[in-house]
C-alpha positions in Angstrom: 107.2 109.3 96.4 109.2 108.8 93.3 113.0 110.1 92.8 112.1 112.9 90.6 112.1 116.0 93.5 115.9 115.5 94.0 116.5 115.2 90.8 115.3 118.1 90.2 116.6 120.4 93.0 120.0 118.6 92.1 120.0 118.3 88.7 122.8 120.2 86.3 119.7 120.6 83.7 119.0 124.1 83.2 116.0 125.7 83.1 114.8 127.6 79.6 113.0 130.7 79.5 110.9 131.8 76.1 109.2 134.4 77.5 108.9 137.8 78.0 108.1 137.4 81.7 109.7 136.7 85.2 112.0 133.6 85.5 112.0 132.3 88.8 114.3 129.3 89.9 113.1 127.4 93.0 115.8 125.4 94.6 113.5 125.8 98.1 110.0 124.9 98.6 109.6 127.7 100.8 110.5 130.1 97.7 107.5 129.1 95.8 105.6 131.5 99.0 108.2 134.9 98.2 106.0 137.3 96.6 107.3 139.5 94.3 108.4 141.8 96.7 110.1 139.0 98.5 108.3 138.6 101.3 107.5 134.9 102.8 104.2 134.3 104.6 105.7 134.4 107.9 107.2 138.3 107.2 103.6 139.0 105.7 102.1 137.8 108.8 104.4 140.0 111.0 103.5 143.2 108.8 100.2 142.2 108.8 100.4 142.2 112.9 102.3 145.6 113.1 99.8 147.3 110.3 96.6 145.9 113.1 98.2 147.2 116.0 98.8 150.5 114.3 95.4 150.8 113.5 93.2 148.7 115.9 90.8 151.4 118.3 90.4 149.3 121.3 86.3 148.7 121.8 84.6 149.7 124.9 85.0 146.0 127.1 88.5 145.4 126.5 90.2 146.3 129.6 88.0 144.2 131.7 89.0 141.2 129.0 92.6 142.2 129.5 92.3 142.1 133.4 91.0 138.8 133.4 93.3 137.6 130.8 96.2 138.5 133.1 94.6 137.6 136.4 93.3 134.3 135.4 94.9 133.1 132.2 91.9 133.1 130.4 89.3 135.1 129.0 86.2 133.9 126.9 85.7 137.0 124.1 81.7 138.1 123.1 80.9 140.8 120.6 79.0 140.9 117.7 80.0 139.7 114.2 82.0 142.7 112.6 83.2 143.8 115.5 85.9 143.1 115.9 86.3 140.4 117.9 89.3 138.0 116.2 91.5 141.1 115.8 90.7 141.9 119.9 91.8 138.3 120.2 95.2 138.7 118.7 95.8 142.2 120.4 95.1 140.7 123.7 97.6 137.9 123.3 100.4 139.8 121.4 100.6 142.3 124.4 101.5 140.0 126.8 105.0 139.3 127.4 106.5 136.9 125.2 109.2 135.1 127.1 109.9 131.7 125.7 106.3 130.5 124.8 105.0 131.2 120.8 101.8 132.2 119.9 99.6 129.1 118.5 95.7 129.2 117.1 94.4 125.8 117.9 92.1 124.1 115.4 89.5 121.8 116.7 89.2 120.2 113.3 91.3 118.2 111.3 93.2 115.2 111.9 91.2 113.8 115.1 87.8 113.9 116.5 87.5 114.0 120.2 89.4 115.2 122.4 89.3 118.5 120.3 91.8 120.3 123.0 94.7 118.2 123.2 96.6 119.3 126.5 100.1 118.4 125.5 99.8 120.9 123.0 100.5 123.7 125.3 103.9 125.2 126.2 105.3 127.1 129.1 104.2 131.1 128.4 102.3 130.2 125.6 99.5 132.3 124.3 96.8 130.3 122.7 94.4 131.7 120.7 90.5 129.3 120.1 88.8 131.5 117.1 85.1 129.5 117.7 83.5 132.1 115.7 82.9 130.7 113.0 81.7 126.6 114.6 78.0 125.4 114.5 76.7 124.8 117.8 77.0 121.2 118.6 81.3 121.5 118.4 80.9 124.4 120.8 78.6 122.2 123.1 82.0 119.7 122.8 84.7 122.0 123.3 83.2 123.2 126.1 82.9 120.0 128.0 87.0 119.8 127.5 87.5 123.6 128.3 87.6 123.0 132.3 90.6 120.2 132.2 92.3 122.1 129.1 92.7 125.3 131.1 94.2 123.6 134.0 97.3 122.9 132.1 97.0 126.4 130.9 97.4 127.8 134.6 100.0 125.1 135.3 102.3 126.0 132.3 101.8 130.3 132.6 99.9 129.9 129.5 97.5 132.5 128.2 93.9 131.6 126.2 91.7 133.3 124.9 88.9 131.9 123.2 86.3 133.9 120.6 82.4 132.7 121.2 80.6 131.2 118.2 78.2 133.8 116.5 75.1 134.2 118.9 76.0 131.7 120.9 77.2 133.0 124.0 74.0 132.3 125.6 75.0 128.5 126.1 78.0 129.3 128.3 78.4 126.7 130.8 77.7 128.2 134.2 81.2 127.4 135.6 82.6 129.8 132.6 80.8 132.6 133.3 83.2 134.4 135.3 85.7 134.2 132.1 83.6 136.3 130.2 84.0 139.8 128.8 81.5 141.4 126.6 82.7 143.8 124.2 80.9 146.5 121.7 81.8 147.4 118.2 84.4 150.7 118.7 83.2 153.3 116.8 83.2 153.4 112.9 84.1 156.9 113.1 87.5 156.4 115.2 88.7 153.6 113.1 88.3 155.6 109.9 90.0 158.5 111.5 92.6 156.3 112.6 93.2 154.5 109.3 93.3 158.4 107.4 96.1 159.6 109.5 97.8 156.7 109.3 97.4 157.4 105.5 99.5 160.6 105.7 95.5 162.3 106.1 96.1 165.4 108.4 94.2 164.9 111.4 91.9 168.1 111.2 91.2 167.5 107.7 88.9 164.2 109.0 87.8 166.7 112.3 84.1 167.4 110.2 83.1 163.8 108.4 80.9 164.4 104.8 77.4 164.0 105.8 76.9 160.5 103.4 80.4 159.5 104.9 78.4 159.9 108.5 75.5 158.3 107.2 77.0 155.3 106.1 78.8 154.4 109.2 75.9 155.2 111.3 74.7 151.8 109.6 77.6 150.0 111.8 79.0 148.4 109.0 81.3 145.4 109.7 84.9 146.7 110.8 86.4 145.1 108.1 84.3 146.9 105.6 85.4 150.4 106.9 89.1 149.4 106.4 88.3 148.6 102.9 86.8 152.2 102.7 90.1 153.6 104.3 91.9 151.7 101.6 90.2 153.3 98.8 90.1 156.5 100.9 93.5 156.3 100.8 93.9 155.6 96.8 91.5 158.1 96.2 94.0 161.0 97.4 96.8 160.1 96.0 95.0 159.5 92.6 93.4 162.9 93.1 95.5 165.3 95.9 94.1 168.5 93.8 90.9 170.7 94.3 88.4 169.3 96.0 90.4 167.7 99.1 89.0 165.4 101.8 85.0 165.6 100.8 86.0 164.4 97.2 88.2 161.8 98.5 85.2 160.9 100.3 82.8 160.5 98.2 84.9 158.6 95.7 85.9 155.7 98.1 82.1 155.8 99.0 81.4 155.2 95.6 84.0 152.3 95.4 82.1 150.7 98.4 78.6 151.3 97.6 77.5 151.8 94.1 79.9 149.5 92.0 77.7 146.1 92.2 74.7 148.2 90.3 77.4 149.7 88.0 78.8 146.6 87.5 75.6 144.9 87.0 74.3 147.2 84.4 77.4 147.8 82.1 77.8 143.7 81.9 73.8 144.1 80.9 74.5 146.7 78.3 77.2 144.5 76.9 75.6 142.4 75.3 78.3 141.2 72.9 80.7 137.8 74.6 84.2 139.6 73.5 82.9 142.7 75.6 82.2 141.0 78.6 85.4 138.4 77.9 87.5 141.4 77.8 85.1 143.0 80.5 86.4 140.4 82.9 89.8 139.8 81.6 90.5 143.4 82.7 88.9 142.8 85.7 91.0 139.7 86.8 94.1 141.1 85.4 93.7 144.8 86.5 97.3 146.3 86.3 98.7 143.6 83.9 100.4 144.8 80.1 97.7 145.1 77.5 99.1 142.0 75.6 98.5 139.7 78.3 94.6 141.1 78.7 93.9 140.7 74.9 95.6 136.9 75.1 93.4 135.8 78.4 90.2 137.4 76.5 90.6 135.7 73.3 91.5 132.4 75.4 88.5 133.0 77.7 86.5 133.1 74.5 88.1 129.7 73.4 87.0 128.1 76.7 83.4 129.0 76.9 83.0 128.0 73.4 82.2 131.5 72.1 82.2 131.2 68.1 85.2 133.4 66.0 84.6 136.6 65.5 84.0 136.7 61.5 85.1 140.1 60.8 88.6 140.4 59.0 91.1 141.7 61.9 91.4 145.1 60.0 87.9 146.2 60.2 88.1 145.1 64.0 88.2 148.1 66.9 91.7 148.3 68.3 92.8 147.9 72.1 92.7 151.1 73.1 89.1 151.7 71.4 87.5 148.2 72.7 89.1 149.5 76.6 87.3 152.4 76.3 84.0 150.6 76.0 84.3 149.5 79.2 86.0 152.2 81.0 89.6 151.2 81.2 92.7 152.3 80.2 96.1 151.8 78.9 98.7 154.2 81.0 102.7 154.7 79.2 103.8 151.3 80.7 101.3 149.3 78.5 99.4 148.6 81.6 95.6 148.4 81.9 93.1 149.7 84.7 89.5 150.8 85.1 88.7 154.1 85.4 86.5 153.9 88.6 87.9 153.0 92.0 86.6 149.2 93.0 85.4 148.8 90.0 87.4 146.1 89.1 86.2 143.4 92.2 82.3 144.4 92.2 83.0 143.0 88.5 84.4 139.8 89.4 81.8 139.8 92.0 79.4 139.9 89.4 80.5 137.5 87.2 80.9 134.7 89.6 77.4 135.8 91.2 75.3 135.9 88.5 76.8 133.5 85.9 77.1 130.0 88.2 77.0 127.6 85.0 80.3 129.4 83.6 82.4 128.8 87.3 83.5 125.8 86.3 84.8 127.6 82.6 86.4 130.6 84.3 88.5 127.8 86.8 89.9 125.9 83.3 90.9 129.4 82.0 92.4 130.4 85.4 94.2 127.3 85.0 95.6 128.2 81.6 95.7 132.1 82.0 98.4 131.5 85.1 100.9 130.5 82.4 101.3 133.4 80.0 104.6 134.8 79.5 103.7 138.3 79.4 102.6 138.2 82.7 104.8 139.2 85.7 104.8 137.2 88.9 102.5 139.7 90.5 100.2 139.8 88.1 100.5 136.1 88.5 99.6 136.0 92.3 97.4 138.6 92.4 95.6 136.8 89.5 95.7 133.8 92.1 94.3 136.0 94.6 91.3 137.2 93.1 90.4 133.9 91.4 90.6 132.2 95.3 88.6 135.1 96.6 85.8 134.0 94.3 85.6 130.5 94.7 85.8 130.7 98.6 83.3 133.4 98.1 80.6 131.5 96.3 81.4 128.1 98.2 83.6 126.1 95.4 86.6 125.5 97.2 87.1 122.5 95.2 87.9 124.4 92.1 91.1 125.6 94.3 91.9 121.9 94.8 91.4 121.1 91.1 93.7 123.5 90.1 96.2 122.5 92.4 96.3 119.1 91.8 96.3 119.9 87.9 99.4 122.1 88.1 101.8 119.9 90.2 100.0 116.7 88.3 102.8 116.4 86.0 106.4 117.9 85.4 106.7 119.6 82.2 110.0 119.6 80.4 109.9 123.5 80.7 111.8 124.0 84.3 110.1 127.6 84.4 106.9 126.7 83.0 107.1 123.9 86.4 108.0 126.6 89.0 105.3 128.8 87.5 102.6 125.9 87.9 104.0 125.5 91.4 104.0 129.0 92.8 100.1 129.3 91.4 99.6 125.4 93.3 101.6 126.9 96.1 99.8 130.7 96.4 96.3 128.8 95.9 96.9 126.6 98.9 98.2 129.6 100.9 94.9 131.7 100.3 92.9 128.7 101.5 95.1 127.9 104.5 94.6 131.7 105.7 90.8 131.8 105.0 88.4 132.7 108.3 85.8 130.3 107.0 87.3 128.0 104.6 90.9 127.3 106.4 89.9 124.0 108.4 88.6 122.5 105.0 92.3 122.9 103.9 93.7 122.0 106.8 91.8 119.2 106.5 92.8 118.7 102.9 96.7 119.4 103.1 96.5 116.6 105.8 94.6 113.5 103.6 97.1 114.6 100.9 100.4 114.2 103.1 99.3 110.4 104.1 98.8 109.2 100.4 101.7 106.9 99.8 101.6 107.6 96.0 101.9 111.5 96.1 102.8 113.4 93.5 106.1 114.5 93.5 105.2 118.6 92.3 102.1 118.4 95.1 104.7 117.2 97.9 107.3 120.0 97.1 104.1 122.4 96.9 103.1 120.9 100.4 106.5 121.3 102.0 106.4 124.9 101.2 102.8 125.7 102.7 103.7 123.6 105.7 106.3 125.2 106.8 105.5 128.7 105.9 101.9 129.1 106.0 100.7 126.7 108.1 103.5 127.1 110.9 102.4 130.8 111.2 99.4 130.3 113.0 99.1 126.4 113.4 102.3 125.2 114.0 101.4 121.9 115.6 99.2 120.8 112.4 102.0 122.2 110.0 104.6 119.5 112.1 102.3 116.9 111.8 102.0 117.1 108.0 105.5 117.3 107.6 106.2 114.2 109.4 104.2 112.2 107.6 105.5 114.2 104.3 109.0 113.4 105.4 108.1 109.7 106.5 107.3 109.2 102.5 109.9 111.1 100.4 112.4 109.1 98.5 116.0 111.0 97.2 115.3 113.6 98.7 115.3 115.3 102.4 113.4 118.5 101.4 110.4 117.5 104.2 113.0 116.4 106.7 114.6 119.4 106.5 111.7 121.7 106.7 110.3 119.6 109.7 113.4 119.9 111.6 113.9 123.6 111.1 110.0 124.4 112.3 111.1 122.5 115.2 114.5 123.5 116.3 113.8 127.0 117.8 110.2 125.6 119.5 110.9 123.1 122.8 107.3 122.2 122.9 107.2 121.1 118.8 110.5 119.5 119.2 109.5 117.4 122.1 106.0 116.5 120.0 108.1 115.3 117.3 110.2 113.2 119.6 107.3 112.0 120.8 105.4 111.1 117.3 109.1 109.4 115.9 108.9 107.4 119.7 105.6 105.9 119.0 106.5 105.8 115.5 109.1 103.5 115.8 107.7 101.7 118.4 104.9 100.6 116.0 107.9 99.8 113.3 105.9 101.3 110.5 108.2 103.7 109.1 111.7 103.3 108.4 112.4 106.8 107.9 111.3 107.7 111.7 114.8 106.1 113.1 116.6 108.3 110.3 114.5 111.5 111.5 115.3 110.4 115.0 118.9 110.5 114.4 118.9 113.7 112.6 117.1 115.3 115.2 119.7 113.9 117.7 122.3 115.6 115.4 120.6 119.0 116.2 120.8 118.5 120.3 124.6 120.2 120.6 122.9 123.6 119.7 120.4 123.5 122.3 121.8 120.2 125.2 118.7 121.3 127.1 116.2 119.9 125.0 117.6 116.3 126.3 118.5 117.0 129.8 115.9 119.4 130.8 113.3 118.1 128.6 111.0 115.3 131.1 111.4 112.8 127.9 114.2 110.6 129.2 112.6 107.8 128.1 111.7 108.8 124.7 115.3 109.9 123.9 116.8 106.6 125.5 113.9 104.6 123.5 114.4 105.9 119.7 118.8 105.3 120.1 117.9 101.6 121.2 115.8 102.2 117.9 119.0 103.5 116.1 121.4 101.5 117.5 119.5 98.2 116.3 118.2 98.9 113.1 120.8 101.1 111.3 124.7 100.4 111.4 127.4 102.2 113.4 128.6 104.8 110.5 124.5 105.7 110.8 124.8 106.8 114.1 128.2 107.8 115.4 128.2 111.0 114.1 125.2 112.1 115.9 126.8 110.0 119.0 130.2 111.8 119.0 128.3 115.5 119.0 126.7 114.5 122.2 129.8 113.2 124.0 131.5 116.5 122.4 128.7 118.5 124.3 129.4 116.1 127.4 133.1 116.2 127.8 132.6 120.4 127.3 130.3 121.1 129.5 129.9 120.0 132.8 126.1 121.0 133.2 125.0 118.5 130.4 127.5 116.0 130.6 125.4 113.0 133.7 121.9 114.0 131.7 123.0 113.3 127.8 125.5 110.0 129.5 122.6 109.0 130.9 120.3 108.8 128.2 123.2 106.8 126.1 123.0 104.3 128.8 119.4 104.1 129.5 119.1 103.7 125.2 120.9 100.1 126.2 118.2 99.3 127.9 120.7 96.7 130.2 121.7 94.7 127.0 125.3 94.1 127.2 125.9 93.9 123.5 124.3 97.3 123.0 126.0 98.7 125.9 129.2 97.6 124.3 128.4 98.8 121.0 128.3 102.2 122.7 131.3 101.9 125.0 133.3 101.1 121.8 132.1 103.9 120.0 132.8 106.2 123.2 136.2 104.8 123.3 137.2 105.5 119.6 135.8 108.8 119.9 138.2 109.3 122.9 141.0 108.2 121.2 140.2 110.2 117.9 141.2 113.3 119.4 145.3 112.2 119.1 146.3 113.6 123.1 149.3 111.8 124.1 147.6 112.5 127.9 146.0 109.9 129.5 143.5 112.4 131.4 142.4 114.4 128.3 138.5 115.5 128.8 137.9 112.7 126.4 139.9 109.6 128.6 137.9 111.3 131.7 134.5 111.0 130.0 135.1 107.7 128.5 136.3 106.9 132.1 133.0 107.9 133.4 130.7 106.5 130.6 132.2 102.8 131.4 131.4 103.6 135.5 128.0 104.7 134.8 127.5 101.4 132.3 129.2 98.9 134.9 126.5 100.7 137.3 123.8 100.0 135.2 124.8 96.3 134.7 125.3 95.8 138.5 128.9 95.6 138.5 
């Protein structure tokens, strides 16, 4: 990696805005994730959690899940597609007690091939969740010959698994899993409605008598996800309309939204036959809710891209805005904004477009690409413009046109500091809609990780990378996030942005922390990278907050192993600082002070110029502190140091 990230975060240059949208300054790769409500992934996530639980009607099954979960440690989850089974998952695990452990999805995907269920990834109390739903048959014929050994560290460490079958697979369950199992059915469409309307500020005995097409349509068992959409619009449809007509209108309009938009949809693009029609037809539609000016740019640029030929009539005789949005049922409201009339109209267009017009993907993905950088638009219209345009291409199976788009907007750093932070929050909010996909998430994992081992990396992608790393990625994978930021922080030059980030993921989680101790051990061990003795020694620098992660850690020997490391390859003013924390800690604390000595003197590994080295520093440390007493806590521990270094050497 090249020197130009820190000269950017560091640089005096300041950034120049010619637009009439936001200006955003990113100083943090982690701000490139804030929405424009300033929430982060990780807040999102948490939300997200609190807005399931809320709503989430347990289904018939569950309790006998949750009594094995608690009596055994683990529980392997059946239902059928749409029913709910991943968010049964995640209630299961978030109402156990959370003591120390964290909640961690593992991914057997990615980076390695067999074993797919690495045991040293699970902590004490940990709750581990294995989302198989979505695997072919022959990985679930692999993880399952791992599954017996894996949970055995899961009993030994308190752990908690739960594990969702593949779809329609549950029939090749090992015999010796049976007894894990819990089957459970779809909870009624009905209930979750209910549930979601008086959550909605919907009185309760408004929903008591359900409109008879309302009734019909969830007596179809539509996939649980489906009904919340229909809640969603339920809930849009009252407040757009809370007049005459009450519940059985609202009804009957977020029925609509869910049911009879794609043949709306499909016939008003047929009746518009004209290409500025439908260009302005799906401008609207991807930018629904941005200012007028921005829509009539991105339509005449969407023109430009397919090649459409200019319009010959003088711009006089032309329709204006407000007529040309009425021909296809949007509006212009007092702020300049515009939105279709119809409730989800706007998506079963997009849906539409992508579906039925597969040789212009690659045309809408160039305009995206362009569109993203208009000055009229805000940053939500940005990421919501982001949003829809992933939702498509995962949709319809073109996740490269994500990873084009990315690459093309942290490709090259324009002189316009804004115009860079806009490219980079799109590069950024891209990835982060991929990461988080059910389907399409390991093919990013997957992706984010070849991109963090190229050497020659560009220097926008890496800042992009630290930012989904350690906010995306660390949500629910946090073990895969660490990993790419290692290797990410192994590479970066002038800057510590990825050293930074990988230390902070791990400083509040003893399991990741003692992973990372373990990857810099073998690391430097294999001499490969440099920058794993100066990762070593910042994560050494860390220890005072937390002198348990040394003494009570089991990794003696790694700790003692990477300060040999330091104290060979880098020069005293590299590592005395870190050094003089510890012995700080030492002399302080009596509960810490034999385990951290004793990992100073194992790190000599018996040689008597390294054990010098460290007496030295030990004994200008001591003498630092200025005491005219010749028993200060210092003198004492220096005292001690030299007996348990003459005890090591024999003497």
């Amino acid at each position: 990696m090249s020197e130009r990230i820190g000269s950017f975060l560091a640089g005096g240059h300041g950034p120049v805005h010619t637009g009439d949208g936001d200006q955003i300054i990113i100083n943090d790769p982690s701000e490139l994730l804030r929405n424009a409500h300033g929430q982060t992934p990780r807040t999102i996530a948490e939300d997200q959690l609190r807005w399931l639980r809320q709503r989430f009607v347990p289904p018939s099954g569950l309790d006998e899940a949750r009594k094995l979960l608690r009596q055994s440690g683990t529980v392997l989850l059946n239902g059928d597609p749409g029913s709910g089974r991943h968010s049964a998952a995640q209630m299961l695990l978030h109402e156990l007690a959370k003591d120390e452990g964290t909640f961690h999805e593992l991914t057997p995907e990615g980076e390695r091939k067999k074993p797919y269920l690495i045991a040293d990834h699970i902590g004490e109390n940990d709750r581990l969740l294995l989302n198989m739903s979505t695997r072919d048959e022959s990985l679930w014929s692999d993880v399952q010959d791992e599954l017996s050994s894996f949970r055995q560290t899961v009993v030994e460490r308190r752990a908690h698994l739960v594990v969702v079958f593949p779809d329609r697979l549950a029939h090749r369950l090992d015999p010796p899993f049976q007894r894990f199992r819990a089957d459970i059915d779809r909870p009624s469409g009905r209930e979750v409605l209910r549930r979601y309307a008086r959550l909605s500020g919907i009185a309760p005995d408004e929903t008591a008598v359900l409109p008879a097409d309302l009734v019909s349509y969830l007596d179809r068992n539509p996939p649980l996800r489906d009904i919340a959409v229909l809640a969603h619009y339920l809930a849009r449809a009252r407040t757009a309309s809370p007049g005459p007509g009450g519940f059985p209108k609202w009804c009957d309009e977020a029925l609509g939204a869910v049911t009879d938009r794609a043949k709306q949809a499909a016939d008003d693009v047929a009746s518009l036959r004209g290409g500025p029609q439908r260009a302005l037809l799906l401008s609207t539609a991807m930018l629904h809710g941005a200012h007028a000016d921005a829509v009539h740019r991105a339509t005449r640029d969407l023109l430009r891209t397919v090649g459409h030929p200019d319009d010959p009539v003088p711009p006089l005789e032309r329709a204006d805005l407000a007529e040309r949005f009425r021909s296809i049922n949007a509006e212009r409201d007092a702020k300049g904004e515009v939105r279709f009339t119809g409730l989800g109209y706007a998506p079963a267009v997009r849906t539409h477009f992508w579906a039925m017009m597969p040789e212009l993907r690659r045309h809408f993905r160039v305009w995206v690409g362009s569109t993203v950088e208009l000055r009229t638009l805000t940053q939500d219209n940005r990421d919501r413009l982001i949003a829809r345009f992933a939702e498509q291409c995962l949709r319809t199976e073109r996740p490269g046109d994500l990873v084009t788009l990315v690459e093309q907007w942290t490709g090259s750093a324009p002189a316009d500091a804004s115009l860079r932070t806009i490219r980079q929050r799109a590069a950024a909010h891209s990835l982060e809609h991929g990461l988080t996909h059910e389907s399409w998430g390991h093919y990013f994992r997957t992706k984010t990780y070849d991109w963090s081992r190229e050497r020659r990396l560009a220097p926008g992608l890496a800042e992009v990378l630290v930012g989904v790393c350690g906010e995306v990625m660390a949500v629910r994978y946090p073990d895969q996030a660490m990993v790419r930021l290692h290797h990410l922080a192994r590479r970066e030059r002038g800057t510590t942005t990825a050293r930074d980030a990988l230390l902070r993921l791990v400083s509040d989680d003893r399991r990741l922390h003692h992973r990372l101790l373990d990857r810099l051990d073998r690391g430097i061990a294999l001499a490969e990278w440099p920058a794993d003795v100066d990762l070593f020694l910042a994560l050494a620098d860390s220890v005072p907050t937390r002198p348990s992660l040394v003494t009570g850690s089991g990794m003696r020997r790694q700790w003692a192993a990477c300060w040999r490391a330091a104290l060979q390859l880098r020069p005293r003013g590299a590592w005395s600082a870190p050094m003089e924390r510890w012995l700080a800690v030492a002399s302080e604390d009596s509960r810490y002070r034999e385990g951290l000595l004793s990992v100073l003197v194992d790190s000599g590994g018996g040689r008597s110029d390294l054990l010098s080295l460290l007496y030295v520093a030990t004994r200008d440390w001591a003498r630092s502190a200025g005491s005219p007493s010749d028993h200060s806590p210092r003198t004492d521990l220096a005292d001690r140091f030299l007996q348990m270094i003459d005890a090591a050497q024999g003497l």
